[in-house]
C-alpha positions as CSV (number, residue, x, y, z in Angstrom):
1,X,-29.7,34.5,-116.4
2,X,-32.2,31.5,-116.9
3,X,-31.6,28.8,-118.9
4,X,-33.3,28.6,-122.4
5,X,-34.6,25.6,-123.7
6,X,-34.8,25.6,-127.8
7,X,-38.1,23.8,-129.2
8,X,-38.4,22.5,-132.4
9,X,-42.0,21.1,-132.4
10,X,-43.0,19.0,-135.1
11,X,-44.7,20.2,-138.3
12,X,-48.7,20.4,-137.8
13,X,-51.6,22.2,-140.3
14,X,-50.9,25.3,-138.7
15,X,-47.5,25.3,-139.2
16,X,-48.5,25.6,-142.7
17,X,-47.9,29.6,-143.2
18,X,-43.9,29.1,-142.0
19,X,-43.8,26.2,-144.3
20,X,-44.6,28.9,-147.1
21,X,-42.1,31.0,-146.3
22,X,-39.5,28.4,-146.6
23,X,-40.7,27.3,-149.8
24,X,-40.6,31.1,-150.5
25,X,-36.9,31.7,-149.3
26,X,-35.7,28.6,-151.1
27,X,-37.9,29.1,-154.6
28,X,-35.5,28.9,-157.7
29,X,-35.6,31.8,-159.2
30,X,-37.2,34.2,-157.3
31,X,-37.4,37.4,-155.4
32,X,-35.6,36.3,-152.2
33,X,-33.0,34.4,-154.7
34,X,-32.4,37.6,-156.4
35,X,-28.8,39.4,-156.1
36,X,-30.2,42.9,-155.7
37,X,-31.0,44.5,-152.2
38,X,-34.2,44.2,-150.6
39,X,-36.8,47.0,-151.4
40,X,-40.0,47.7,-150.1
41,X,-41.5,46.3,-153.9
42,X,-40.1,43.0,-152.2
43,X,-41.7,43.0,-149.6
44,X,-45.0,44.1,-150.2
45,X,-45.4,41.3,-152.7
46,X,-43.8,38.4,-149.7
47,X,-46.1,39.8,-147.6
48,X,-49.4,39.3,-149.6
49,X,-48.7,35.7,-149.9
50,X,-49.5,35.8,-146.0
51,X,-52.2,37.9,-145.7
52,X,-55.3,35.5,-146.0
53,X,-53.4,32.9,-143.6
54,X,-52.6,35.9,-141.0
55,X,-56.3,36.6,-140.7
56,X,-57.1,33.0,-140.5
57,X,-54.5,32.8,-137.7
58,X,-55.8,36.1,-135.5
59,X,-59.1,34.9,-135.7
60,X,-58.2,31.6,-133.7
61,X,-55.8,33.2,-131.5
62,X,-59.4,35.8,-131.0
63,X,-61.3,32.7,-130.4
64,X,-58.9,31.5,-127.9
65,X,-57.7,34.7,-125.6
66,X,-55.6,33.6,-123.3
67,X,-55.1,35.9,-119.6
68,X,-51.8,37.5,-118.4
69,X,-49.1,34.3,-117.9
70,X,-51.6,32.0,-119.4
71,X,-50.8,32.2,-123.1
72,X,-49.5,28.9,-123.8
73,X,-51.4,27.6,-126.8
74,X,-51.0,31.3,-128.1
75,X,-47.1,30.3,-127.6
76,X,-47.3,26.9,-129.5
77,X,-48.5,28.1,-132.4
78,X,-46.5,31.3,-132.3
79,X,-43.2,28.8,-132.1
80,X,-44.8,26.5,-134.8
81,X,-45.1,29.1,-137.3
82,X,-41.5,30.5,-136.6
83,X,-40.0,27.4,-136.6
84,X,-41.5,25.8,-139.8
85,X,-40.4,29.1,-141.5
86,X,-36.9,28.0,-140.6
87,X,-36.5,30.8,-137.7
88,X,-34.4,29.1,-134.2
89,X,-37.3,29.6,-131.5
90,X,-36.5,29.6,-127.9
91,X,-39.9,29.1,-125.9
92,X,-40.5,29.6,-122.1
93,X,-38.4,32.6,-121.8
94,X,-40.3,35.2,-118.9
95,X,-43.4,32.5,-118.7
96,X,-44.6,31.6,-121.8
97,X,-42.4,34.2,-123.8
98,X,-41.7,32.8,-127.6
99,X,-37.7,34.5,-128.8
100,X,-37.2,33.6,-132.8
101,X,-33.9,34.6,-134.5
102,X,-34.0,35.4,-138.1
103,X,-30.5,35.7,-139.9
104,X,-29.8,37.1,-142.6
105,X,-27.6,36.0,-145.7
106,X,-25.8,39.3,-145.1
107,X,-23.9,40.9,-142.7
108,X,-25.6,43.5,-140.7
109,X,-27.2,44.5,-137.5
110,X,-28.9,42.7,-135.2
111,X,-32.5,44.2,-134.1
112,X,-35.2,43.3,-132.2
113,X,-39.2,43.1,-132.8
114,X,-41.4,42.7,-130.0
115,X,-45.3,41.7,-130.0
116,X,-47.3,41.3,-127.1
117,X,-49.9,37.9,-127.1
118,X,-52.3,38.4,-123.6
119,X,-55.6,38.9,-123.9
120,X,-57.4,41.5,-121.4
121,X,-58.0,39.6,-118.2
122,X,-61.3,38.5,-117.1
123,X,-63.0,40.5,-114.5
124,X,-65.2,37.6,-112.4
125,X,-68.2,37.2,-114.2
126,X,-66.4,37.1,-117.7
127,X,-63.3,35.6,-119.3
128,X,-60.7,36.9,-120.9
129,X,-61.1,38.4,-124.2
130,X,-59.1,40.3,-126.9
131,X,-60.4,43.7,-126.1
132,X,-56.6,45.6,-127.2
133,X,-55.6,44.3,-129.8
134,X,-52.9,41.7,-129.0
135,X,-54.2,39.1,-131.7
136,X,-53.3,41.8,-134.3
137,X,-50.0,42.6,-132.9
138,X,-49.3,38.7,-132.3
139,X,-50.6,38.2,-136.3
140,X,-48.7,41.1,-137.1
141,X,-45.5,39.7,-135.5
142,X,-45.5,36.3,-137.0
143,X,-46.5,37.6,-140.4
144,X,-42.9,40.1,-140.2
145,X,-41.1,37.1,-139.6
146,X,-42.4,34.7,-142.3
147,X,-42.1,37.8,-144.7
148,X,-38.6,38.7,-144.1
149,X,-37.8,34.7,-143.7
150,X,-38.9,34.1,-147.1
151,X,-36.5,37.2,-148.4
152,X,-33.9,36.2,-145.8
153,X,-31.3,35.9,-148.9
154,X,-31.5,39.9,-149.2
155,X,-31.7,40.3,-145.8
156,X,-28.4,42.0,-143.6
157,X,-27.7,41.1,-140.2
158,X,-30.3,39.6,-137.5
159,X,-34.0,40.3,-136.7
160,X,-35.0,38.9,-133.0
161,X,-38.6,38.4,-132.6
162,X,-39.5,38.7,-129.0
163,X,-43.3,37.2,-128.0
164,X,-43.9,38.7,-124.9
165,X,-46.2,37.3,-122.4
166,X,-48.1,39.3,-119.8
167,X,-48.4,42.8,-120.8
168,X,-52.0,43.8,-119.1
169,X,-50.3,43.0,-116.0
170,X,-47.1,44.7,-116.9
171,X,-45.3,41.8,-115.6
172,X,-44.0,40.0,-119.0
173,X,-41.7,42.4,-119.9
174,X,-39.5,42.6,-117.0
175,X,-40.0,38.4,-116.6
176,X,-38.3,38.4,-120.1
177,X,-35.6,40.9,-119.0
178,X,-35.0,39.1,-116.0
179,X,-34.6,35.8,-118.0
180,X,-31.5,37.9,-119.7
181,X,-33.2,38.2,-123.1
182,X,-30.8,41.5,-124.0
183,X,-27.8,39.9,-123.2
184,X,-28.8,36.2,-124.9
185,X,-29.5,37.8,-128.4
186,X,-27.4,41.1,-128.0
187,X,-30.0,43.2,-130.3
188,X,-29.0,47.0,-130.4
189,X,-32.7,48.6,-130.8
190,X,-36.4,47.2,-130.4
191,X,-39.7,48.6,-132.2
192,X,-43.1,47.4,-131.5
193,X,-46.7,48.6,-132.8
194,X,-50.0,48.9,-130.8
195,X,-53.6,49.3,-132.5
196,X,-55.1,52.9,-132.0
197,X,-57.7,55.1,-133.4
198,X,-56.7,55.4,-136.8
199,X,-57.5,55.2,-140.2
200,X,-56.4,51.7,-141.6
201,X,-53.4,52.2,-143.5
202,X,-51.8,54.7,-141.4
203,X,-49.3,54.9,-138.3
204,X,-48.5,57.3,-135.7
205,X,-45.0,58.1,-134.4
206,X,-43.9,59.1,-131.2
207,X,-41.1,61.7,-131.0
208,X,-39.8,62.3,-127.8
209,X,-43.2,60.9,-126.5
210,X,-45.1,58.0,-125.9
211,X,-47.5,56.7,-123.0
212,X,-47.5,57.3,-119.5
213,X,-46.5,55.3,-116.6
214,X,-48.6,54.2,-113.7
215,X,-49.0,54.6,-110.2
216,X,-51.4,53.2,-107.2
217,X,-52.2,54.0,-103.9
218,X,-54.5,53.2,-100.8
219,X,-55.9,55.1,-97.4
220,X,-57.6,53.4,-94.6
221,X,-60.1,55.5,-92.8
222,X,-61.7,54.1,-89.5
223,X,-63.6,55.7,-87.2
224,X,-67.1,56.8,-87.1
225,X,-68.7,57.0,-90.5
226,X,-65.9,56.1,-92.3
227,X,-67.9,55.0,-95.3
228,X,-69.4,58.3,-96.0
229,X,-65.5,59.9,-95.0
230,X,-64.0,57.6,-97.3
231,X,-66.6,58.5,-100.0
232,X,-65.4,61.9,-100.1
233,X,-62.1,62.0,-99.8
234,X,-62.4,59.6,-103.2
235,X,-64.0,62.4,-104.9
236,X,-61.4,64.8,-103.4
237,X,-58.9,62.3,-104.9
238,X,-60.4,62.1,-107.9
239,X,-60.8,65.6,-108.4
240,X,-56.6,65.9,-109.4
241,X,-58.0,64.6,-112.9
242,X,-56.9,67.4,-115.5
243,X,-57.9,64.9,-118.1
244,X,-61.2,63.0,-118.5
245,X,-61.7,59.8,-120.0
246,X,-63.4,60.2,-123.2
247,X,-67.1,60.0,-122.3
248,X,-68.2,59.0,-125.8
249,X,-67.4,58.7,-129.3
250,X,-67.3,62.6,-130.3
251,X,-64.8,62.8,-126.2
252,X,-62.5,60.7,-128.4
253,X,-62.3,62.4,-132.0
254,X,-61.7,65.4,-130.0
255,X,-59.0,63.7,-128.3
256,X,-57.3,61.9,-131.1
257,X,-57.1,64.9,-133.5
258,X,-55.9,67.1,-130.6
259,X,-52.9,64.4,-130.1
260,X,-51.6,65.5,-133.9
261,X,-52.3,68.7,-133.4
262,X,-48.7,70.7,-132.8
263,X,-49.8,73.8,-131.0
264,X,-52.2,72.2,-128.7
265,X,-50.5,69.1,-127.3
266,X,-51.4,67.4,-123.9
267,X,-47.8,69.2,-122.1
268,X,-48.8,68.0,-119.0
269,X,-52.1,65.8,-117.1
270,X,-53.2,63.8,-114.5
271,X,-55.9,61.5,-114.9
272,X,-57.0,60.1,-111.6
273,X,-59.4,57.1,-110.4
274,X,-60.5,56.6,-106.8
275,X,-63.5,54.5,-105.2
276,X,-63.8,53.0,-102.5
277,X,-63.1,49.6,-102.0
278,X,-65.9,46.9,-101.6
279,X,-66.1,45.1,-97.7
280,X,-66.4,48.4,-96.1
281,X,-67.6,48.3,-92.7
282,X,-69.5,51.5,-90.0
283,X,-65.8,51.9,-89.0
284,X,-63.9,51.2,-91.4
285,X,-63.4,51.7,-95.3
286,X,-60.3,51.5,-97.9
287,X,-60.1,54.5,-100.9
288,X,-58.1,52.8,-103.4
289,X,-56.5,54.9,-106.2
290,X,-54.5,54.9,-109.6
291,X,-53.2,57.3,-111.9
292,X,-51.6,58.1,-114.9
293,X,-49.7,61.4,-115.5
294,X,-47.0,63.4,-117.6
295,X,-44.5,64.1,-117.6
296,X,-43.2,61.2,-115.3
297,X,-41.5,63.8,-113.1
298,X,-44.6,64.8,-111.7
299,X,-44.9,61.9,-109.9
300,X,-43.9,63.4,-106.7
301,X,-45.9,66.6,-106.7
302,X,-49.1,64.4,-107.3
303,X,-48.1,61.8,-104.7
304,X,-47.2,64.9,-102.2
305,X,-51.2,66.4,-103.1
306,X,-52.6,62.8,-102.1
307,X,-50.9,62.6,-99.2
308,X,-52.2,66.1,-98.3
309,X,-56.2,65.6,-99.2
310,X,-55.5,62.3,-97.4
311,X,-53.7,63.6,-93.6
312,X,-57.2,64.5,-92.1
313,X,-58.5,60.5,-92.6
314,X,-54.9,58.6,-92.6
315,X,-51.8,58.0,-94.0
316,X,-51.6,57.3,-98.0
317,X,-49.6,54.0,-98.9
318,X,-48.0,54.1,-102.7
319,X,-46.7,50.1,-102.0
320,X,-44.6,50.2,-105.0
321,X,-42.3,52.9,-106.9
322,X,-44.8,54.5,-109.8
323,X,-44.3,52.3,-113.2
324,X,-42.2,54.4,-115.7
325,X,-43.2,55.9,-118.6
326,X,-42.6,54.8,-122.6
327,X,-40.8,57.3,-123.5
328,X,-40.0,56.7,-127.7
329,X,-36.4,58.2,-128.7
330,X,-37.1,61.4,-131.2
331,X,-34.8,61.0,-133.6
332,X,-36.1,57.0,-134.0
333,X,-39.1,58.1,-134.4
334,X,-38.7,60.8,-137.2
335,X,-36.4,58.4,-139.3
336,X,-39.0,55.7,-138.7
337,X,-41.8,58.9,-140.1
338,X,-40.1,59.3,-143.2
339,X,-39.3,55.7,-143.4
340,X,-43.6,55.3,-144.1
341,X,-43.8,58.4,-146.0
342,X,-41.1,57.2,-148.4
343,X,-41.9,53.6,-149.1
344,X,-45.7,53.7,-148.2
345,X,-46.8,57.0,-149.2
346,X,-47.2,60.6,-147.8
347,X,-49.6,60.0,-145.8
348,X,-49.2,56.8,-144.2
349,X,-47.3,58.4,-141.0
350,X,-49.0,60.8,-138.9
351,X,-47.0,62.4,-135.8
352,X,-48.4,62.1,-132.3
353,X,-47.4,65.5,-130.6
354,X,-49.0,64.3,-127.2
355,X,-49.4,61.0,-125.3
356,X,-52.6,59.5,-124.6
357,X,-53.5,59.6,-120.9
358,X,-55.4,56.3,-120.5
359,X,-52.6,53.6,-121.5
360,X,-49.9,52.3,-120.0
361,X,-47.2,50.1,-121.6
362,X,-44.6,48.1,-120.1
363,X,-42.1,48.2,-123.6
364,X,-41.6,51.1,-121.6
365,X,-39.1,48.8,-119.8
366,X,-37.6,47.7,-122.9
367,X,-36.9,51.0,-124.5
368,X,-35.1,52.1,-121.4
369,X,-32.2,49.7,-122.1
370,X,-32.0,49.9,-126.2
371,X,-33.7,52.6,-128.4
372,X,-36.5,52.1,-130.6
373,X,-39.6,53.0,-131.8
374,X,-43.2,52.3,-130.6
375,X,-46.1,52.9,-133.3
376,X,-49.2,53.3,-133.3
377,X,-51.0,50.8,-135.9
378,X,-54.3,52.4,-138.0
379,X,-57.3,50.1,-136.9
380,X,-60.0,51.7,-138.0
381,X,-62.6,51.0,-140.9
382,X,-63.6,53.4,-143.4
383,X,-66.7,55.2,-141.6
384,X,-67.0,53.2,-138.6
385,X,-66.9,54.9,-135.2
386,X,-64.2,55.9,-133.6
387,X,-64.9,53.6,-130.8
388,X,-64.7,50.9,-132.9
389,X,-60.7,51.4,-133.3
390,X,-59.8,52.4,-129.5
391,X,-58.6,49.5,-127.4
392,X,-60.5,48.7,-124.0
393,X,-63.4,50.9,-125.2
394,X,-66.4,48.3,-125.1
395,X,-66.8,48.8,-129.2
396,X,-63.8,47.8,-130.4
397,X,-63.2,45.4,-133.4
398,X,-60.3,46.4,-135.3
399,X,-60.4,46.2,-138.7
400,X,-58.2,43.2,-140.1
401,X,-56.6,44.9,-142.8
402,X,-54.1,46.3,-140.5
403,X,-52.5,43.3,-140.2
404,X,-51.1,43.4,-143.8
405,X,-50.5,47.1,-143.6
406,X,-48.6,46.5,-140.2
407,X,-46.6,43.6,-142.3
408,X,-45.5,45.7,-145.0
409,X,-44.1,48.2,-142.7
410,X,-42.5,46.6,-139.7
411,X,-40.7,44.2,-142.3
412,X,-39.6,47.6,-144.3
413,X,-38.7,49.1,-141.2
414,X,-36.7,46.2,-139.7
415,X,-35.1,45.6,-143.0
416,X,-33.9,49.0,-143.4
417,X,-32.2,48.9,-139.7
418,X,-30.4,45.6,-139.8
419,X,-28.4,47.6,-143.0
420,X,-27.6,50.3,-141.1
């Protein structure tokens, strides 16, 4: 277990939004002074003291994306807003991974939140840039914690905000697990939210589902013409695919509403890239491949159908075990459904009855230790494309609304566990 080191930075102008949720906490009277439980009324009305300052703060964090393991001005002012608001910040846990501990004036649980801060990496000829979403979860992270800090005299037990580094290279999580971040803070559960492709203002739950795990691979081919050999056996490779990426805009609606549809869910995919690799020479080439596929366990039938298109050019080589699969607990996730529905309306969840084939996630390696939930946060503007909502696709701009809808219900939802 590493050693933690607990900053507490001094106060600067963008500490400004924690310093308002002391003031908030400490206000005589007022809501978070009141003797009543807290409510979702509560917090809807904490949380729109934030919003403006939230947007403010994911637009600079947008401005200034930061790579895998290189987020650490995204970590100051992540630690300076938690701290000001009166939360005990750890920093440097897993790399530049940013722990605050809320507690509670009750007694109560002790649960965990966890937003990821990387930006996508850059890929040579451009930097990085925010092209996922992680400003908006990062926004949406600090804005649950100044929310439920500024009600923290109605609030039971503990809330553990965990700012993971490194998630596009699904290295941060295990780093942060490795630095023994379970058994420091001893939360029982952990929830997180993603952006995805729908309407602003609503969520989408994962019963018994989630996103698929990951898996790479290589073959050398040498000998005569082993460009052209390599060449094919990329497209025999490829050619496992049971599931396209979405070619455009009309690809992904089709997509999208078939992943809430109940008697037409994705039961089981591959989706499969191959090429081959650049430096190829007249006798020798490399076929490099990844892929995605569910359910996890079919891992080793799609490995075993590699190997075989592979045997007449060389040996395949999987270097590492296949990355595992998020796989959301399904009784979570349906108390976390009528969770929204009752304190954000009837429409306001939406249930995922399939995966989507094209992410990966590595909460996946949190959830395997403690349950949870993983949602999927409405980004997308009244009639904008599609495209516009769906991470990594080269349209996307979230719409920044979500950030005070994600507010409301992560500090609803994390209020309503700590109780139980």
């Amino acid at each position: 277990m590493s050693r933690f080191t607990i900053d507490t930075p001094a106060l600067t102008r963008r500490a400004v939004i924690g310093a308002a949720a002391v003031a908030a906490a400490t206000a005589v009277p007022g809501a978070a002074q009141a003797g009543t439980a807290l409510h979702q009324d509560a917090i809807d009305d904490a949380a729109a003291r934030f919003e403006a300052d939230l947007i403010a703060l994911r637009r600079d964090l947008h401005a200034h994306p930061e790579g895998p393991g290189e987020e650490a001005r995204t970590a100051a002012l992540v630690a300076e807003h938690l701290t000001a608001a009166g939360l005990a910040v750890t920093t440097g846990v897993g790399g530049h991974g940013v722990v605050g501990v809320l507690k509670g004036r009750r007694s109560g649980r002790t649960v965990a939140f966890r937003a990821d801060m990387d930006a996508v990496p850059g890929n040579g000829s451009t930097g990085p840039a925010h092209g996922c979403g992680h400003d908006l979860h990062t926004a949406v992270g600090v804005g649950t914690a100044l929310t439920l800090a500024s009600l923290r005299s109605r609030l039971h037990g503990t809330v553990v905000f965990v700012f993971q580094p490194a998630e596009e290279s699904l290295a941060g999580a295990r780093a942060m697990l490795d630095a023994g971040v379970l058994e420091t803070y001893g939360f029982t559960e952990i929830h997180a939210l993603h952006c995805g492709p729908l309407p602003v203002g609503t969520f989408g739950v994962n019963p018994g589902l989630g996103l698929p795990g990951q898996d790479h691979g290589s073959v050398v081919v040498t000998g005569a013409d082993a460009p052209a050999r390599a060449a094919a056996l990329a497209a025999e490779i490829a050619g496992l695919s049971t599931v396209a990426v979405p070619a455009d805009s009309a690809d992904l609606e089709d997509l999208v509403e078939h992943l809430q549809t109940e008697d037409g869910p994705l039961a089981e995919f591959v989706t499969m890239r191959a090429n081959v690799a650049g430096g190829a020479t007249a006798d020798r080439a490399e076929v490099r491949l990844s892929y995605r596929c569910w359910p996890e366990e079919r891992y080793t039938q799609v490995r075993a159908d590699i190997a075989e298109l592979a045997e007449p050019q060389g040996a395949v080589d999987f270097p590492k075990d296949p990355f595992p699969a998020l796989v959301c607990p399904e009784a979570d996730a349906h108390e976390l459904k009528r969770h929204l529905r009752r304190n954000l309306g009837r429409d306001a969840a939406t249930v995922m009855h399939a995966v989507v084939p094209f992410n990966g996630e590595d909460f996946a390696l949190f959830i395997a230790h403690v349950p949870g939930t993983f949602t999927w946060l409405g980004v997308r503007a009244p009639g904008t494309d599609i495209a516009t909502a769906a991470p990594h696709f080269p349209p996307f701009e979230p719409d920044e609304a979500a950030i005070g809808h994600g507010v409301r219900a992560m500090a609803g939802w994390l209020a309503s566990r700590t109780r139980c």
